[in-house]
TORTITOR-600640 format. One line per 3 residues: number of its first residue (from 1); their letters; for each residue x, y, z of C-alpha. Coordinates in pm, whole numbers, always signed. Layout:
N
NUM = A = X/Y/Z ~ ...
This chain:
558
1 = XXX = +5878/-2006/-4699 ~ +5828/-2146/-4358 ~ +5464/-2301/-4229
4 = XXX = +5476/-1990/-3983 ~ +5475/-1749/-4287 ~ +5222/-1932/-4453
7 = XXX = +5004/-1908/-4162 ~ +5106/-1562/-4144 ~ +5009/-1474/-4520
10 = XXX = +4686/-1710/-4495 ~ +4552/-1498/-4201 ~ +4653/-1209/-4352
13 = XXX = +4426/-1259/-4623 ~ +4136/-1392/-4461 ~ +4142/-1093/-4253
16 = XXX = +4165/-870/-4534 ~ +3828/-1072/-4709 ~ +3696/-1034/-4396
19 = XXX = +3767/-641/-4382 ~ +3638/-625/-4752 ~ +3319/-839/-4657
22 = XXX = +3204/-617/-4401 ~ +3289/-339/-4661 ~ +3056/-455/-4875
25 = XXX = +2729/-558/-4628 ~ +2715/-375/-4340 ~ +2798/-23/-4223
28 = XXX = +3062/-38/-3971 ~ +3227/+215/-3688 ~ +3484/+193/-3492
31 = XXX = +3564/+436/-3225 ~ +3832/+492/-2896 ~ +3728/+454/-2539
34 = XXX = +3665/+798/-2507 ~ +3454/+815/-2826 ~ +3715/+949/-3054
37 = XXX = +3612/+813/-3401 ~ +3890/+605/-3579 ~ +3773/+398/-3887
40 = XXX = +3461/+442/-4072 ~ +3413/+206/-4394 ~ +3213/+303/-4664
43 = XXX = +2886/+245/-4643 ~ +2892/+434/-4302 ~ +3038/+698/-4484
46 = XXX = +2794/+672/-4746 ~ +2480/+710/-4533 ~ +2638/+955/-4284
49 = XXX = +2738/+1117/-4585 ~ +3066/+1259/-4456 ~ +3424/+1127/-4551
52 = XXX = +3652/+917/-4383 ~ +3890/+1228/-4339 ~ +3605/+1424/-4211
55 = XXX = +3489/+1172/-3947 ~ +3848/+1029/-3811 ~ +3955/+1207/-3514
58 = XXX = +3580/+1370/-3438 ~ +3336/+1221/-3135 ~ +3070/+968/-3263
61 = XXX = +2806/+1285/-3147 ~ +2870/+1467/-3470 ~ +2647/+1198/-3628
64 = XXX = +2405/+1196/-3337 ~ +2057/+1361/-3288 ~ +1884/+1465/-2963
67 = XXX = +1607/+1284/-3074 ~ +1666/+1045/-2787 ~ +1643/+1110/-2387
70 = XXX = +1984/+1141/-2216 ~ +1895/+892/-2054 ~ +1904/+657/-2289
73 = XXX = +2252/+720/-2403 ~ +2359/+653/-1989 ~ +2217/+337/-2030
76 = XXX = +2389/+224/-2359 ~ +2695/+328/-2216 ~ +2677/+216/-1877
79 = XXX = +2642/-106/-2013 ~ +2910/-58/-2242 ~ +3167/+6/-1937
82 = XXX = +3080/-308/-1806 ~ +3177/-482/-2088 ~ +2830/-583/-2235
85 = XXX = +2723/-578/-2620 ~ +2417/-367/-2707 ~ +2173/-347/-2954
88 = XXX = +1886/-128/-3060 ~ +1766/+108/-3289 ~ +1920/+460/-3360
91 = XXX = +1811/+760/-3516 ~ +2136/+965/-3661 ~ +2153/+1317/-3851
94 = XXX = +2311/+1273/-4196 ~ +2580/+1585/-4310 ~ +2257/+1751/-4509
97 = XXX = +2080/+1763/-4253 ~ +1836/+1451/-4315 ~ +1754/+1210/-4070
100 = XXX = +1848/+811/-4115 ~ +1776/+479/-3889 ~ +2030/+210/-3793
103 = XXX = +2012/-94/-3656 ~ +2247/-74/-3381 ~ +2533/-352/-3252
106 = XXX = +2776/-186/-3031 ~ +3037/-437/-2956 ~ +3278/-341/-2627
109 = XXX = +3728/-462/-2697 ~ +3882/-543/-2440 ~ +4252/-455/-2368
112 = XXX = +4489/-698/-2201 ~ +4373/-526/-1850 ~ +4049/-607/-1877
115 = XXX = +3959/-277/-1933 ~ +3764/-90/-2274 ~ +4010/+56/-2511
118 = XXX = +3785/+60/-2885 ~ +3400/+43/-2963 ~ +3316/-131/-3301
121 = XXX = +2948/-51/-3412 ~ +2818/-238/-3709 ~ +2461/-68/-3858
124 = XXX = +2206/-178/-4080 ~ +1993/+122/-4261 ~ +1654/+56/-4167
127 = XXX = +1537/+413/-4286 ~ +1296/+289/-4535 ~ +1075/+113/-4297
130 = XXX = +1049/+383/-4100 ~ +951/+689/-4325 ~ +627/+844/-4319
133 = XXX = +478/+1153/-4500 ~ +526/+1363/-4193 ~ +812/+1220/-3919
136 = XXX = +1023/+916/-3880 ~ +763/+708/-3805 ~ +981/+561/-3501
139 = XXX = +800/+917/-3350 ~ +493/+768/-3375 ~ +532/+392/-3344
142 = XXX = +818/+359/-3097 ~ +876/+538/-2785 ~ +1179/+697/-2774
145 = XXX = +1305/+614/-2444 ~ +1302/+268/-2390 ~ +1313/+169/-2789
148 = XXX = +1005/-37/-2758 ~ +710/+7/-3012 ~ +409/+259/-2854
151 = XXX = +47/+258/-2800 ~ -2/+350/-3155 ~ +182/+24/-3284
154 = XXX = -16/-221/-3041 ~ -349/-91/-3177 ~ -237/-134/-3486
157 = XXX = -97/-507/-3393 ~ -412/-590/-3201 ~ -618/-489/-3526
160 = XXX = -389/-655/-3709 ~ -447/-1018/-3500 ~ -861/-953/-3518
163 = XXX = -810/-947/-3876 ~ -632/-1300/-3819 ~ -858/-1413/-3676
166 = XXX = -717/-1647/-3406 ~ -732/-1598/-3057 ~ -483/-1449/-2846
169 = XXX = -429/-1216/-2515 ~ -368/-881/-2443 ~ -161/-838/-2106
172 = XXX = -183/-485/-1932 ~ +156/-436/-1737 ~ +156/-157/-1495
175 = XXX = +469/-74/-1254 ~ +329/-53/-842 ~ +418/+273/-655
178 = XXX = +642/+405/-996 ~ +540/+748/-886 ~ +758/+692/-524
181 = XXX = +1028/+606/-744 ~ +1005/+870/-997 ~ +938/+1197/-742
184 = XXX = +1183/+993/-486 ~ +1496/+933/-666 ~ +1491/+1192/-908
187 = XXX = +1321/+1200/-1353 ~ +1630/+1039/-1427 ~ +1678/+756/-1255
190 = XXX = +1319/+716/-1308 ~ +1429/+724/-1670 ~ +1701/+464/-1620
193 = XXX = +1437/+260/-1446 ~ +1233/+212/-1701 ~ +1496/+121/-1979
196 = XXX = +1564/-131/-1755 ~ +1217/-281/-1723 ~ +1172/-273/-2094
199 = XXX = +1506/-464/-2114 ~ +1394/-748/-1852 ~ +1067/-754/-2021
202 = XXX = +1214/-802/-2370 ~ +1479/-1075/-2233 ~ +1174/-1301/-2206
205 = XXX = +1161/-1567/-2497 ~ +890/-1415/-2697 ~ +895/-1547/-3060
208 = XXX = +547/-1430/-3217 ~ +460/-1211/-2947 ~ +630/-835/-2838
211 = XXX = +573/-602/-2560 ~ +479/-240/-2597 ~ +536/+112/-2399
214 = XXX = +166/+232/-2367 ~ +249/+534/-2141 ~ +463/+615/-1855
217 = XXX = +463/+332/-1602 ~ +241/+113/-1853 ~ +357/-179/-2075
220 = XXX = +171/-388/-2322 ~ +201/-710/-2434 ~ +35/-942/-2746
223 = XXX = +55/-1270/-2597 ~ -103/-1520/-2987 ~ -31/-1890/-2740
226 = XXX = -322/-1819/-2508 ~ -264/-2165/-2377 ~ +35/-2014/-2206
229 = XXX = -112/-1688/-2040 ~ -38/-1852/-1679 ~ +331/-1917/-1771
232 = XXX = +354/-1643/-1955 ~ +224/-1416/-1641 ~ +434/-1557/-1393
235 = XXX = +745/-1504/-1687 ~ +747/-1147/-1641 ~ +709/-1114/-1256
238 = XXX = +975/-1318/-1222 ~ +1152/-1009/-1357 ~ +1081/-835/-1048
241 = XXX = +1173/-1014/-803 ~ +1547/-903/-814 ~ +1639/-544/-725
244 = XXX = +1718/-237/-979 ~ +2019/-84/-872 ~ +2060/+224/-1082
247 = XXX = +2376/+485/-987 ~ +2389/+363/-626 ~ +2045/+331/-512
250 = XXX = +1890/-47/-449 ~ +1510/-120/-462 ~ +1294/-337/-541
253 = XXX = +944/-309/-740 ~ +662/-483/-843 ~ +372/-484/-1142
256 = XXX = +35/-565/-1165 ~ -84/-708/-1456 ~ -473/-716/-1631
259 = XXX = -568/-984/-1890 ~ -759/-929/-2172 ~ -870/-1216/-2430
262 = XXX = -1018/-1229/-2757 ~ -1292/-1271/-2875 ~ -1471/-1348/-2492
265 = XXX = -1348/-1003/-2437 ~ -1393/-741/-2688 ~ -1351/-774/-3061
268 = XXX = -1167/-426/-3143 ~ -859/-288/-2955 ~ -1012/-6/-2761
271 = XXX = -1231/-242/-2548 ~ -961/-528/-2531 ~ -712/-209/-2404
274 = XXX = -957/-93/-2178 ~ -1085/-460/-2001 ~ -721/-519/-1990
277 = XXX = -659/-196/-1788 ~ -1002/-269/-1571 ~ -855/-662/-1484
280 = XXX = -516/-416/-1406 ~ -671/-221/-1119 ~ -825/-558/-964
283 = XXX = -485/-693/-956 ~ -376/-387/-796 ~ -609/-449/-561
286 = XXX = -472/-738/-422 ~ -78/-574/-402 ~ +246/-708/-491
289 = XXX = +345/-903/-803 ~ -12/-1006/-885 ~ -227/-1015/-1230
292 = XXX = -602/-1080/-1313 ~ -826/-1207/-1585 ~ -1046/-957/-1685
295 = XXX = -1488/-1056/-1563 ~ -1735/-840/-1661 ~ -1718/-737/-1239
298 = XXX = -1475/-500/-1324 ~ -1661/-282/-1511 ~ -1827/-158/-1195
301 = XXX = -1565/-158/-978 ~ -1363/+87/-1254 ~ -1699/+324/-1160
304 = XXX = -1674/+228/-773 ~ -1294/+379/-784 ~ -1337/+678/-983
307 = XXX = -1638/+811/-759 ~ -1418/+750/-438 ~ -1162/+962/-617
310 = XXX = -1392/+1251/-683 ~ -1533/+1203/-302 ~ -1216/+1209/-114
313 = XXX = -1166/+1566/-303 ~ -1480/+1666/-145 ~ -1394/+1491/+129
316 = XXX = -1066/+1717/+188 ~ -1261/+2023/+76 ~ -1511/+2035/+327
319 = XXX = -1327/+1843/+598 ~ -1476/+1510/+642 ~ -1192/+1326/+727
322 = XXX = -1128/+1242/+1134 ~ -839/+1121/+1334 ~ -884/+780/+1522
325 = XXX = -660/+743/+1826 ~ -536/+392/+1969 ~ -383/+360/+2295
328 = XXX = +16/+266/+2321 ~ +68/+59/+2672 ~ +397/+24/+2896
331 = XXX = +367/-342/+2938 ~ +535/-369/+3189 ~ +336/-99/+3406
334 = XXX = +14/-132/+3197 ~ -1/+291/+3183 ~ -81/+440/+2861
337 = XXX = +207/+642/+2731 ~ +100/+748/+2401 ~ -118/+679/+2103
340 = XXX = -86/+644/+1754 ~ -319/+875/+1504 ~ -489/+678/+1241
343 = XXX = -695/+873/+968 ~ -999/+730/+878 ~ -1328/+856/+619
346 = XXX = -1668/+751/+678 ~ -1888/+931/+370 ~ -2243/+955/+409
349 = XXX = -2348/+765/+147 ~ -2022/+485/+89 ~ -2020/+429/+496
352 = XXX = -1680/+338/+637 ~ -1390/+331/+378 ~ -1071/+181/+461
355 = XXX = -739/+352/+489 ~ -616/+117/+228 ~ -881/+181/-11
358 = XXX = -881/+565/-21 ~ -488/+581/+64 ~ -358/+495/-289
361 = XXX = -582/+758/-427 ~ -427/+1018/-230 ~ -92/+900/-314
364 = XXX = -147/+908/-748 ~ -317/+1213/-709 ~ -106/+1399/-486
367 = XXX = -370/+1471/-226 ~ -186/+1257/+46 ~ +43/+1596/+68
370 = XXX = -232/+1813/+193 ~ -407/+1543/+340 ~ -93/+1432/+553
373 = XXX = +21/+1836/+675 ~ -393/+1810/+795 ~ -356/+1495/+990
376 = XXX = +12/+1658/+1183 ~ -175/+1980/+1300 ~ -507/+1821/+1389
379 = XXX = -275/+1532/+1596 ~ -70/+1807/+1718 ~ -349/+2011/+1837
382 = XXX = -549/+1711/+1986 ~ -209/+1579/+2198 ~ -96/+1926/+2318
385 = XXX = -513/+2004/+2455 ~ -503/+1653/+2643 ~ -162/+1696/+2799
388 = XXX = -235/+2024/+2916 ~ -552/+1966/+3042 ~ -460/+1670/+3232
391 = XXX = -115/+1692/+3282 ~ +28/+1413/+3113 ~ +350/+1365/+2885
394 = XXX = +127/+1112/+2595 ~ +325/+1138/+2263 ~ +118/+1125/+1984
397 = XXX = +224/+908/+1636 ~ +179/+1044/+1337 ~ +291/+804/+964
400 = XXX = +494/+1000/+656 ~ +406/+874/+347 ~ +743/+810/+154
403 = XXX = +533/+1054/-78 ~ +579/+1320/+196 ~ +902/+1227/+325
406 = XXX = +1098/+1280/-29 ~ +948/+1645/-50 ~ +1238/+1931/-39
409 = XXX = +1033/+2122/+198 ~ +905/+1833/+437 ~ +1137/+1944/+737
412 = XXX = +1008/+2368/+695 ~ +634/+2198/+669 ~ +728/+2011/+985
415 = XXX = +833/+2325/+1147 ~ +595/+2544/+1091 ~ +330/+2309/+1240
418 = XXX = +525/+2275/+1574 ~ +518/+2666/+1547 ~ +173/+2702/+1447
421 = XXX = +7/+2481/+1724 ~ +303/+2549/+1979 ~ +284/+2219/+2076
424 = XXX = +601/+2048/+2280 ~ +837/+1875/+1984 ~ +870/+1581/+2254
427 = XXX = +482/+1523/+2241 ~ +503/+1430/+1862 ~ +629/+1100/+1676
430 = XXX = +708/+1072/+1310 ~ +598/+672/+1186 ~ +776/+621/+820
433 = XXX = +695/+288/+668 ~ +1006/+69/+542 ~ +847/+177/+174
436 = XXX = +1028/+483/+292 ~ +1350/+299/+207 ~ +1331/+282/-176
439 = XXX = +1528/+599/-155 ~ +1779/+536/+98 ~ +2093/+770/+102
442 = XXX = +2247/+1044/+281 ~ +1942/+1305/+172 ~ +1703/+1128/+380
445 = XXX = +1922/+1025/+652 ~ +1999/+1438/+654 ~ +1615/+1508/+668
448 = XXX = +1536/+1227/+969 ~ +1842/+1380/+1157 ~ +1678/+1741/+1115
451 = XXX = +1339/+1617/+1236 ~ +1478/+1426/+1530 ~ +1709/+1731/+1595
454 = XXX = +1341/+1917/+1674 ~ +1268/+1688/+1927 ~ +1033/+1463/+1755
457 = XXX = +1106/+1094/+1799 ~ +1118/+842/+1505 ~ +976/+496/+1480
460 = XXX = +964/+271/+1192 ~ +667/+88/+1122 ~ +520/-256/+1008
463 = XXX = +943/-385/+1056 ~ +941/-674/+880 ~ +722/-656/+582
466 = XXX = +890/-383/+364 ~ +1273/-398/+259 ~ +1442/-496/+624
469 = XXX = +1823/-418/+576 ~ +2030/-417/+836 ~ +2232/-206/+626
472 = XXX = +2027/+127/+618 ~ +1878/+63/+984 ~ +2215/+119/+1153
475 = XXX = +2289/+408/+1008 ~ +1890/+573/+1032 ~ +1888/+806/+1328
478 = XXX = +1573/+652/+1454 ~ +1464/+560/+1796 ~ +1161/+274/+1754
481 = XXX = +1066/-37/+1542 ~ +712/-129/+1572 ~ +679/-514/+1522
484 = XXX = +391/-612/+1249 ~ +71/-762/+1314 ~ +149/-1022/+1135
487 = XXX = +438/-1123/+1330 ~ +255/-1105/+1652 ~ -59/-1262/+1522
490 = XXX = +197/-1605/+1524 ~ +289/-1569/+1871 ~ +192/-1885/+2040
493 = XXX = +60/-2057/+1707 ~ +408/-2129/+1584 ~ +771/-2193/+1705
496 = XXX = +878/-1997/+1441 ~ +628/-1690/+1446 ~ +743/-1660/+1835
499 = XXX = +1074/-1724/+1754 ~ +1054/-1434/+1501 ~ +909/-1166/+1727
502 = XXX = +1184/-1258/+1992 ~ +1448/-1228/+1721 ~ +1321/-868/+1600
505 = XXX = +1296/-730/+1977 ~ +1670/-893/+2001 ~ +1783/-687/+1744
508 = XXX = +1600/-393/+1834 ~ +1772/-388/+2141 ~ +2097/-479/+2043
511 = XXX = +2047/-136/+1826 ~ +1883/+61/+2140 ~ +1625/+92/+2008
514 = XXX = +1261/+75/+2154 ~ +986/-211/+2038 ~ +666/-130/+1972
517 = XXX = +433/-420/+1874 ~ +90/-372/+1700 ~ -192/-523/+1656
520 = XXX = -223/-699/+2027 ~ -532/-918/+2115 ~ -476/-1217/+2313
523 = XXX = -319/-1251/+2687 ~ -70/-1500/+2554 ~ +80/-1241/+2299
526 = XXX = +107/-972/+2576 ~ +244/-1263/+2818 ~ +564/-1354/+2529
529 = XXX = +599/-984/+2482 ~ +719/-889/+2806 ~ +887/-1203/+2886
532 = XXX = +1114/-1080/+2568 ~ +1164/-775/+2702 ~ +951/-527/+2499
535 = XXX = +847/-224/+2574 ~ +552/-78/+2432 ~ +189/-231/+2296
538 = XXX = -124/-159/+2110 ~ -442/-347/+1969 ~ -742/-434/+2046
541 = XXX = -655/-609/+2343 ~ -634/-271/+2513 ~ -865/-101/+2331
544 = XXX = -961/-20/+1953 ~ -901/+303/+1767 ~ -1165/+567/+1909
547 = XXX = -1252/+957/+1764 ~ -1115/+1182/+1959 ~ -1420/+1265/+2152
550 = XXX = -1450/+916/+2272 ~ -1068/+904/+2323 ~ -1074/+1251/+2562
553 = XXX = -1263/+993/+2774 ~ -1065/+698/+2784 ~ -779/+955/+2854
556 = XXX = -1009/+1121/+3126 ~ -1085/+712/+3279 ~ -678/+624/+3272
């Protein structure tokens, strides 16, 4: 026998006590590239309880359940395709009827193309540890999308560590602006989105501690090494700072995240859960990737919010709400050639409360929808009375919340307020925020295309401080950028500030496109402006925002 046979017989065998090993200690399937089942050992066939002859040649969804969201099964085999292993927990139907756990490792072959051509999955029964007198207690303690234990598991954990003893953190993780995501790019991206943030959260070396689903756009963690809540912080939003890019669509998002510790703050899980959630909303506060301690400060500010929530209803309701008007100036003539409409709320009792204090509320709660429709008739209205009385062309700009912008019916809303106050389409601007952008693709190029098709001119605003892509400008049928305060702010304080504001109006151009820049105060800022060529100006160096009454009179005076 030659050494080549040897080898031969030698691997041979191994193989085979390989094959039988596997037999014998896990539970192992193997399917085709399509799905097509075509080995099951055993012990799969044991706990599945079908036979081997029964499962070969059926798809692995005759052991399935619909216990979890599509969704989910996208995202396993998404990653799948792309060659990745993955691993998880599974809840199957058994032939009877009864429902079983695995452990999940789904391992993706590669033929000598590159390309998928078999599927092994090897399972562990882990049914034990999950019954319950009632359900599968995965129903209760793990949330079925995103595989991660629920709310109902970190009380339990957090009662579980105050039994301990030892000190340790609970970290409230909230996702920013989720709901533009979710109502912008459809339930099941927004699905897809969050598998994916529970999978960069759990890639995070954790050891002792685990994260947690607590609710929609709301993640948990137990951090025990309190000594590392900084690093631990800055850990997971570090996870955001790369884009999602889920079935074509590329954004970015961000979390805030409130810090809870025990003992100093709370000694049972409902008040660690809810100071947690209270340090949340400060960090929200302050935008962006961003998380706060919890101080006992909070507390009132948690009652400061929810009574601004339940004012700007009553706000709304009995029309409290006014339109502010600031001037836009040709700077090279120096004639004012349009305003922008800016909404502002001054309550009796709160005084003055800023846009970006009440704003957010409108957005979670859906109020920005009737709110915004309000703010285009009463603009309309105001620029259509002026022009006619005083025969003047002023154009009158009026922001879309991304909210807005992703409703089906925004461009029949849009319409029937042209109609309504029969106001000239050229008279009216639409400003959308590059927020507006998380949902870039042909649908909202379509609905920008309809509205400038009216007549209505389109500007983007604060360029520079959202997600600037030259890649979705050049293809936006839009007609102005309006340059960022804080852009022009630099002007003449930095090389590079100045150098940045020429660059923008450079590009502008190069796109024909208009400039617009905001937020105007000093003679040296207008000076740079029109040296680089742009066209149009507002701030307080011409004048500050002014009601409408007090704006009929600057009108009246130009």
């Amino acid at each position: 026998m030659t050494e080549q046979h040897i080898f031969e017989r030698e691997t041979h065998q191994k193989l085979k006590n390989l094959q039988h090993a596997l037999d014998q200690t896990v539970i192992l399937l193997i399917t085709n590239e399509e799905g097509i089942i075509t080995y099951a050992n055993k012990q799969f066939c044991d706990v599945s309880q079908y036979t081997l002859d029964e499962l070969k040649g059926q798809h692995f969804r005759k052991v399935c359940i619909d216990f979890h969201h599509k969704a989910f099964f996208q995202h396993i085999l998404r990653q799948l395709i792309e060659g990745k292993r993955w691993e998880g927990e599974l809840c199957n139907r058994a032939k009877d009827g009864s429902v079983y756990w695995v452990k999940t490792v789904i391992l993706p072959f590669l033929n000598e193309y590159g390309q998928v051509d078999e599927y092994i999955s090897v399972f562990a029964d882990i049914t034990l540890q999950k019954k319950s007198n009632e359900l599968p207690p995965h129903v209760a303690s793990h949330d079925d999308l995103t595989g991660l234990p629920s709310r109902r598991s970190l009380h339990q954990r957090i009662t579980n560590e105050i039994e301990r003893g030892e000190p340790f953190a609970v970290f409230d993780i909230d996702i920013n602006r989720f709901k533009s995501i979710n109502d912008g790019l459809g339930h099941a991206i927004g699905d897809q989105f969050l598998i994916e943030v529970s999978e960069r959260l759990t890639s995070i070396e954790l050891s002792t501690n685990s994260f947690y689903r607590q609710g929609a756009d709301e993640f948990a963690l137990v951090l025990l090494e309190i000594e590392a809540l900084d690093q631990m912080a800055l850990k997971i939003m570090d996870q955001f700072k790369k884009p999602f890019i889920i079935e074509g669509h590329k954004f970015y998002s961000s979390i805030s995240i409130g810090i809870a510790l025990y003992p100093q703050h709370g000694e049972d899980s409902e008040l660690l859960l809810n100071n947690a959630d209270l340090a949340m909303l400060r960090a929200k506060e302050r935008r962006g990737n961003n998380y706060f301690v919890y101080s006992g400060e909070s507390e009132p500010q948690k009652l400061k919010d929810i009574t601004l929530e339940t004012k700007l209803y009553d706000a709304l309701r009995l029309e409290q709400l006014q339109l502010y008007y600031q001037p836009k100036i040709d700077i090279q003539t120096g004639k004012m050639v349009g305003m922008e409409a800016l909404l502002r709320w001054i309550d009796s009792e709160l005084g003055f409360i800023p846009p970006d204090r009440f704003i957010p509320f409108a957005e979670e709660t859906g109020l920005i929808i009737p709110i915004g429709e309000w703010v285009l008739e009463r603009a309309c209205l105001d620029v259509k009375s002026w022009n006619d009385l005083f025969d003047l062309d002023l154009r009158v700009a009026v922001n879309l919340s991304p909210i807005q912008l992703a409703l089906p019916n925004i461009i029949e809303t849009i319409e029937n307020t042209l109609r309504n106050t029969n106001v000239n389409p050229s008279f009216v601007e639409i400003e959308i925020t590059e927020m507006s952008m998380v949902d870039f693709n042909e649908s909202l190029v379509d609905k920008l295309a309809q509205i400038r098709a009216m007549g209505i001119a389109i500007s983007i605003d604060d360029f520079g401080t959202g997600y600037s892509s030259l890649s979705y400008l050049k293809n936006l049928p839009v007609d102005a950028l309006k340059v960022d305060r804080s852009f022009v702010m630099e002007i003449g304080l930095s090389e590079t500030g100045s150098n940045m504001v020429g660059a923008i109006i450079r590009l502008a151009h190069a796109m024909n496109l208009e400039v617009v820049a905001e937020g105007v105060e000093r003679e040296e800022e207008l000076v740079y402006l029109r040296a680089c060529g742009c066209e149009l100006a507002q701030g307080y160096y011409f004048s500050k925002p002014l009601p409408a009454n007090e704006f009929f009179k600057y009108v009246m005076n130009q």
